[in-house]
Every structure is written in structure tokens, then in C-alpha cells.
C-alpha positions in Angstrom: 12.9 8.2 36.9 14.9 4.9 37.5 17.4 4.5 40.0 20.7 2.3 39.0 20.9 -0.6 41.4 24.0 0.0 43.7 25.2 3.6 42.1 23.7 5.8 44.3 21.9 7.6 41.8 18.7 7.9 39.3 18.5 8.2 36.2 15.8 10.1 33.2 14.1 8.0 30.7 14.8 9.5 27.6 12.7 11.8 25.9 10.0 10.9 23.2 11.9 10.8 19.7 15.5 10.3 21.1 17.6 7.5 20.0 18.6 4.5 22.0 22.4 5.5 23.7 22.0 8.7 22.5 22.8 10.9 25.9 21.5 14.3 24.2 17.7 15.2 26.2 19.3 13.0 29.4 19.8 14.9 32.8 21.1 13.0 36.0 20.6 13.6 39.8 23.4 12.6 42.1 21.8 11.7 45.6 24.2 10.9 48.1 22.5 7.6 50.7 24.2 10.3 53.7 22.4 13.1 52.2 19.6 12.1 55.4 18.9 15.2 57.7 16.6 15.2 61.2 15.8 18.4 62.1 15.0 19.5 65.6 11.3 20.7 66.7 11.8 25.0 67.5 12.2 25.3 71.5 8.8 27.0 73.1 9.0 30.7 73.9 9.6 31.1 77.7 6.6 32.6 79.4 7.2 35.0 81.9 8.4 34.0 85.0 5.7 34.3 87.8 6.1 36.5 90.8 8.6 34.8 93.7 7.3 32.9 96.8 9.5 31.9 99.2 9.1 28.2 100.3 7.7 27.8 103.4 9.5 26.0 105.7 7.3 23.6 108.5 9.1 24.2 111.6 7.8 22.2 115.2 8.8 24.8 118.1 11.7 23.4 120.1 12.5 26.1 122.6 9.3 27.7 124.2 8.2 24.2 125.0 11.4 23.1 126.4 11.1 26.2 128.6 7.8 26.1 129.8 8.1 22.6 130.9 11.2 23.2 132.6 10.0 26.0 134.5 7.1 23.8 135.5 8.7 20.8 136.4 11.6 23.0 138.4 8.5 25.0 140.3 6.7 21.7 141.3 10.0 20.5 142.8 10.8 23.3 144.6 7.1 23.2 146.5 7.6 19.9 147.0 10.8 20.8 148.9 9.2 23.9 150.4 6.4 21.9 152.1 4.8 24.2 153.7 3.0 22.9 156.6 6.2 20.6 157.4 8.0 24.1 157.9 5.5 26.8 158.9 5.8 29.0 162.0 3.4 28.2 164.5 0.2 30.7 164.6 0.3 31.1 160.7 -1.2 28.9 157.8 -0.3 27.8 154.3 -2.1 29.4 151.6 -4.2 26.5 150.2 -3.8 24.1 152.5 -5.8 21.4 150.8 -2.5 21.4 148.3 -0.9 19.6 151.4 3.0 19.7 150.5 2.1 22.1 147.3 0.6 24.5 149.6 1.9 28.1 149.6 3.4 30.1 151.8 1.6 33.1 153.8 0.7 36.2 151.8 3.2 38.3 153.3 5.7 36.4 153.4 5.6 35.6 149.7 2.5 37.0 147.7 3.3 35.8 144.3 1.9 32.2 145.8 5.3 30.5 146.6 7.8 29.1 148.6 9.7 30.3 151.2 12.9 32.3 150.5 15.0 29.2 151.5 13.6 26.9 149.0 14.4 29.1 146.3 17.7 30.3 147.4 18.1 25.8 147.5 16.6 25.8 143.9 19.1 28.5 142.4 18.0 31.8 143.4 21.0 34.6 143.2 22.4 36.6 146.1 25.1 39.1 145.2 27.5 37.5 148.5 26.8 33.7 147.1 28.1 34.5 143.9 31.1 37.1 144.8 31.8 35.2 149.0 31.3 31.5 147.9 31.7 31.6 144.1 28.7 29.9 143.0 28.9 31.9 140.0 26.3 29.1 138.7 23.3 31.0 140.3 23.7 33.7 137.7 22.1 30.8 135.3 19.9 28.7 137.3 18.1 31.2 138.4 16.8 31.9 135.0 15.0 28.6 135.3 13.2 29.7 138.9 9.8 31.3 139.2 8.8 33.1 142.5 5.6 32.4 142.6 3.0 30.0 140.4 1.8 33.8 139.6 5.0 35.1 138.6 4.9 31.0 136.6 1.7 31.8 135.1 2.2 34.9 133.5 5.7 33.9 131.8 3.7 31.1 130.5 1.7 33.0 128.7 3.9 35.4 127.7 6.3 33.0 126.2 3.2 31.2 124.3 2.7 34.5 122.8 5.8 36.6 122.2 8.2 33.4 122.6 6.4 31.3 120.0 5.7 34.2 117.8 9.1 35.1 117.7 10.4 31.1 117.4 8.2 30.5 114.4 10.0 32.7 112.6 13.7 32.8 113.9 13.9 29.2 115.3 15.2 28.2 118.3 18.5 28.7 118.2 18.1 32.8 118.6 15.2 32.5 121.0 17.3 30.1 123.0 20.0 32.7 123.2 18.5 35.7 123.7 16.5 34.2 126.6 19.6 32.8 128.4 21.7 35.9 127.9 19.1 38.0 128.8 18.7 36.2 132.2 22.5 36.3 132.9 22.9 40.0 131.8 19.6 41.1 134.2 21.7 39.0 137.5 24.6 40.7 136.8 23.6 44.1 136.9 21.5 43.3 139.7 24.0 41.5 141.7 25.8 44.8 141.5 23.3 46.9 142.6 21.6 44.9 145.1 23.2 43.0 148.1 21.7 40.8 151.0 18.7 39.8 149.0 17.6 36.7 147.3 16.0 37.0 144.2 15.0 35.0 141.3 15.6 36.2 137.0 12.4 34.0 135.4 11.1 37.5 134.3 14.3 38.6 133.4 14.6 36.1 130.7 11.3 36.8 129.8 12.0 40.7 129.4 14.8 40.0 127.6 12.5 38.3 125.1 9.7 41.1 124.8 13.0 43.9 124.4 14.3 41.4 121.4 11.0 41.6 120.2 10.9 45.6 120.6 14.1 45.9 118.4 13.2 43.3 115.8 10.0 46.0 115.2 12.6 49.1 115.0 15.2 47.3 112.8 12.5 45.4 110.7 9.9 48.1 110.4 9.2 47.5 106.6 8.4 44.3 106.7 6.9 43.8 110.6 3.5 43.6 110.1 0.6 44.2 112.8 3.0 46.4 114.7 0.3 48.2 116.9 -1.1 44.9 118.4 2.4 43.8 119.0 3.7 47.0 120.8 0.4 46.4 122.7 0.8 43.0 123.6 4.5 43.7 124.7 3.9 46.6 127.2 1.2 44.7 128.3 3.2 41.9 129.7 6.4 44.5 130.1 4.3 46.4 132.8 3.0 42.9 134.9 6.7 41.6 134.9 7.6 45.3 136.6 4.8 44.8 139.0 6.2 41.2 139.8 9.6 43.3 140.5 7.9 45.1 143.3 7.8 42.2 145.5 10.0 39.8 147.4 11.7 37.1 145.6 12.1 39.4 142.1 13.7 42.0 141.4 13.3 44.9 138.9 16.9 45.6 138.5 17.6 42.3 136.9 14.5 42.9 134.9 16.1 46.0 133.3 19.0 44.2 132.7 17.5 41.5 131.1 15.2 43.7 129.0 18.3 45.7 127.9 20.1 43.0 126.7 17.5 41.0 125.0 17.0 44.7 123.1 20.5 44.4 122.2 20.1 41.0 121.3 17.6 41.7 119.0 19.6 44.2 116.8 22.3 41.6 116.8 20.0 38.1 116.0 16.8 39.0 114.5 17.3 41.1 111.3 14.9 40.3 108.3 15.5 40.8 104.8 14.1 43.5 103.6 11.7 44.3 101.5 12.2 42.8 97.4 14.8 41.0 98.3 14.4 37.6 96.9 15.4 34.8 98.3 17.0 31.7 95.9 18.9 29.8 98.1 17.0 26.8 97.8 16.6 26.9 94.1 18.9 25.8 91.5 21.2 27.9 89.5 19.2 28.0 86.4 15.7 29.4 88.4 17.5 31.9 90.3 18.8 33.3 87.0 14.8 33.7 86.0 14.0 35.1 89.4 16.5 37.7 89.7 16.1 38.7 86.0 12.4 39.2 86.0 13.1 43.3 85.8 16.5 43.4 84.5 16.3 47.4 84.7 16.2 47.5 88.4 19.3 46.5 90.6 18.9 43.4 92.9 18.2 43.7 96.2 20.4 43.1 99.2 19.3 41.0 101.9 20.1 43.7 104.4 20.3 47.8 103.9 23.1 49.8 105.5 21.5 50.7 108.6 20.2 47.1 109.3 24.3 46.4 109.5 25.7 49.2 111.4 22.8 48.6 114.2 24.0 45.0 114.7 27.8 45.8 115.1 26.8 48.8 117.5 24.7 46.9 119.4 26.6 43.8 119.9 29.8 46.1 120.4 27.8 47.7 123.3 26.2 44.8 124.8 29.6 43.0 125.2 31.5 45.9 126.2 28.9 46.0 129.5 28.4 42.8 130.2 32.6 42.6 130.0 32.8 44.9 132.4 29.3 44.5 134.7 31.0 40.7 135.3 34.5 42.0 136.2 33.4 44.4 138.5 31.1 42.0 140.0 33.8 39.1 140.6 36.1 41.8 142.0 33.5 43.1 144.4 33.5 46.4 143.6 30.4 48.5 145.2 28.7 50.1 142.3 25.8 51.0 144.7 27.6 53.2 147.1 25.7 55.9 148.3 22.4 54.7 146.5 19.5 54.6 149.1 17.0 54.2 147.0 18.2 50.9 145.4 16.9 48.1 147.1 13.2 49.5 146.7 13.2 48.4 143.0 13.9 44.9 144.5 11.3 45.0 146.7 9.2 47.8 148.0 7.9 47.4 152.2 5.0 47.8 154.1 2.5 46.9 151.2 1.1 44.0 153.0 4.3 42.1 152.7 7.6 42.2 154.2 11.1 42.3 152.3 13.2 39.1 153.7 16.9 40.4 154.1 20.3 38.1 154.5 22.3 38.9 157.1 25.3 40.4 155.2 
């Protein structure tokens, strides 16, 4: 077959026998030069898509740390301040005297191994006529940052390296911050109101408030808590010591009530997880979250929170600002919530057990 120069076509030699120009026995094929086609490999079958894994997010604790150096560095400052054999009554010695100015007071005058009450009423401890009388409404916040004793200082220390930083790692430090500050106010205002004359520090209040956010993230997230049993352990554990503390001077077990009951509500409020199959595709693009959320099309997706995850959190945070509302109003107007309770000021401090229960004059 010949092809005609410039005609776009071929052409048949003609068959044995046939005469020159004779067109009988000739065929022709047009062929168009665009007649060119490119044809497109066949796209690979998907696999199926693999089970989900969240990312995992590196996070460097901000607010335990912050904390616990705080509460150091306020604690050594306050000592230093206190100086003990600069200030102590004659006839009586300093706990550790070899501390020199770090030395501690006399065991029963503070037996958690601290100042005197002075110092720490210098250093931000609350008194319910300091903050009503002379409006240093402040105290109800700085005492949060005041240990009683490096006892009491030791303990929260530990506690907040193990419930604080648990709890941190995975809520960040935003929450932890907040529950631990509100927990401290919330514990001084209800103590304020039940206890007057006495000077007291909320350390352990915060701290409660901490291990109560942690009980509640347990109840609303019990699907997905794991180790729950060594966790309840670990939190009474360190729920009964700060109690104990309470039974001394300088804490007081009101305000650790308080604290733990608003760091519980706190909890319902700030700490809700998602639960269990939901899948999380925030951080992926449009076209993977379509394959992770389809991997069983016959089963609805799930939400990152059920019903009762939701109408815990409004309850909660309806109740915990309702009280705290009305615990700070009737604190500023003075009203005495205690009146007729004779039993009150022993949760602040309980006598005659080898230590005595300083008193302002009123």
C-alpha cells in the first residue's frame, strides 16, 4: 500500500491481471493526520482504607511547672521574711536551727514546718475580716500560691507531678490553669464565710480542686478512662493527706471542700473526651476524612460527645456559678452564714493535739 504524497491517504496497488487506470479491484483508505488518540493508563483500585489513628500531638507541660516553681520560690521568700531566730520568743527554739533564717517555727506553733502566722498572713494568707473590713479582696487569690508548711509544699508537689501532669498531658494547660485557680478562689470563699478570726492559707485547696476535676473526668469519661482503679487510688490517697493538713493551723478544711467541689464541677464543665469511635479528622484534608468516615458506610458516624456528656456540663457549670454568685455576694455583704454553728472552726483547726489554734482578735 502506497500513500499519495500530501493527500492524506493511501492507496492499493492494483490487482494481478488489471489494466493500467482501470479503477475496477482498487479500494482506498481515508486516514485523517488528526485521527491520533493517547489513551490514559486505568486508575489503581483503592485499597481499603486502614484503621484511624489520631495524630499525636508533642506537648511540653506549661502549667504544673509554672506552679510548682512558684510555690517554691513564694515559700523560700516567705522563710526568709519569717526568720525565725530574728523573731522567736525567748525560752523556745526554731525547728532546724542550722537552717539559720530558713529555720522553722516551733512545733506547736506551726507543725506543718513553717512560718509564723504573721509571715503568711504578709505573704497572702486569707482572713474573713481582711477581705470583708479592709477589702483586700486579693487574698482570695494569692493565697492559692501560699503553702503552710514545706510539708503541706511537699506533698502538693507531688501531687501535682502526678495528677496535675497526668491531667495537663492530656487537656493542656489552659484547663489545668483554670480549674486550679478557680478551685482555690471558690474553696476561700466558702471558707471565708464559714470561718472568721483565722488566718489560713488555700495551697491545698487548689490542689483538691485538681484531684475533684480529675474525679469527674473518670465519671463523665468512663468509656474511654483507662486504669481507673489506680487512679481513684491515687486520688483518695492524696485527698485524705490534704484533709489531714486541714486539721492544723494555717489550713483549713472548709476551703478544701470548697475547692474540691468546684474543681468537680470544673471537671464536668472542661474535661470531656470524645467518646468512644468517634474519629477525629480535623487535621486532615477534605478528601482523607471522606475515606475515614466512610470506611463502614452502614453505621452512622459518631458524635464527639453523647447526650449525657452535654447536659452534665450545662448542669454543672449552671450550679457552680449560681454558688459562687451567691457565696461572693454574701461574703462582701457580710452576711453570717455561720450563726449558730459551734462546731465550725474545728474543721479549720482542731486544739489540744500538741498544737495550739492562733486566733485574730476579731
Amino acid at each position: 500500500m502506497d500513500k499519495v504524497p500530501g493527500s492524506g491517504r493511501s492507496t492499493a496497488s492494483p490487482r494481478d491481471g488489471a489494466r493500467p487506470g482501470d479503477n475496477r479491484g482498487e479500494f482506498r483508505v481515508r486516514v485523517h493526520d488528526h485521527d491520533e488518540h493517547s489513551f490514559e493508563p486505568t486508575p489503581e483500585v483503592p485499597q481499603k482504607p486502614q484503621p484511624f489513628i489520631p495524630r499525636k500531638h508533642r506537648y511540653f507541660p506549661i502549667a504544673v511547672p509554672v506552679i510548682m516553681v512558684g510555690s517554691i520560690v513564694v515559700f523560700i521568700m516567705m522563710m526568709l521574711y519569717n526568720d525565725c531566730p530574728k523573731h522567736i520568743a525567748p525560752g523556745e527554739k526554731c525547728v532546724g536551727e542550722w537552717l539559720k533564717p530558713l529555720s522553722f517555727q516551733p512545733w506547736d506553733e506551726n507543725p506543718m514546718l513553717g512560718p509564723r502566722w504573721r509571715a503568711i498572713m504578709k505573704w497572702g494568707g486569707v482572713e474573713s475580716s481582711l477581705v470583708t473590713k479592709k477589702k483586700e479582696g486579693w487574698r482570695l487569690l494569692s493565697s492559692i500560691a501560699v503553702n503552710g508548711g514545706v510539708l503541706q509544699l511537699i506533698m502538693n508537689l507531688i501531687a501535682l507531678l502526678i495528677v496535675g501532669l497526668r491531667m495537663e498531658l492530656y487537656f493542656w494547660f489552659f484547663k489545668v490553669g483554670i480549674i486550679y485557680t478557680m478551685s482555690g478562689f471558690g474553696g476561700n470563699v466558702l471558707s471565708t464565710l464559714f470561718i472568721q478570726n483565722q488566718l489560713f492559707v488555700s495551697a491545698s485547696a487548689a490542689l483538691l480542686g485538681l484531684i475533684g476535676a480529675s474525679f469527674a473526668d473518670i465519671f463523665i469519661n468512663w468509656d474511654v478512662v483507662e486504669r481507673k482503679a489506680l487512679k481513684f487510688v491515687d486520688l483518695i490517697v492524696f485527698g485524705l493527706i490534704s484533709f489531714g493538713f486541714g486539721l492544723m493551723p494555717q489550713v483549713d478544711n472548709f476551703a478544701n471542700v470548697g475547692g474540691l467541689f468546684t474543681g468537680f464541677c470544673l471537671g464536668f464543665v472542661f474535661l470531656l473526651r470524645p467518646q468512644r469511635g468517634y474519629k477525629d479528622t480535623r487535621h486532615l484534608s477534605q478528601l482523607e476524612a471522606f475515606i475515614v468516615n466512610n470506611q463502614d458506610p452502614d453505621l452512622p458516624p459518631v458524635k464527639m460527645h453523647n447526650k449525657r456528656q452535654r447536659v452534665m456540663q450545662l448542669l454543672a457549670g449552671l450550679l457552680l456559678v449560681g454558688l459562687l454568685a451567691a457565696g461572693t455576694v454574701l461574703l462582701f455583704l457580710e452576711v453570717k452564714v455561720n450563726k449558730g454553728c459551734s462546731w465550725c472552726h474545728y474543721a479549720a483547726c482542731v486544739p489540744n493535739l500538741k498544737w495550739t489554734c492562733p486566733r485574730l482578735a476579731p
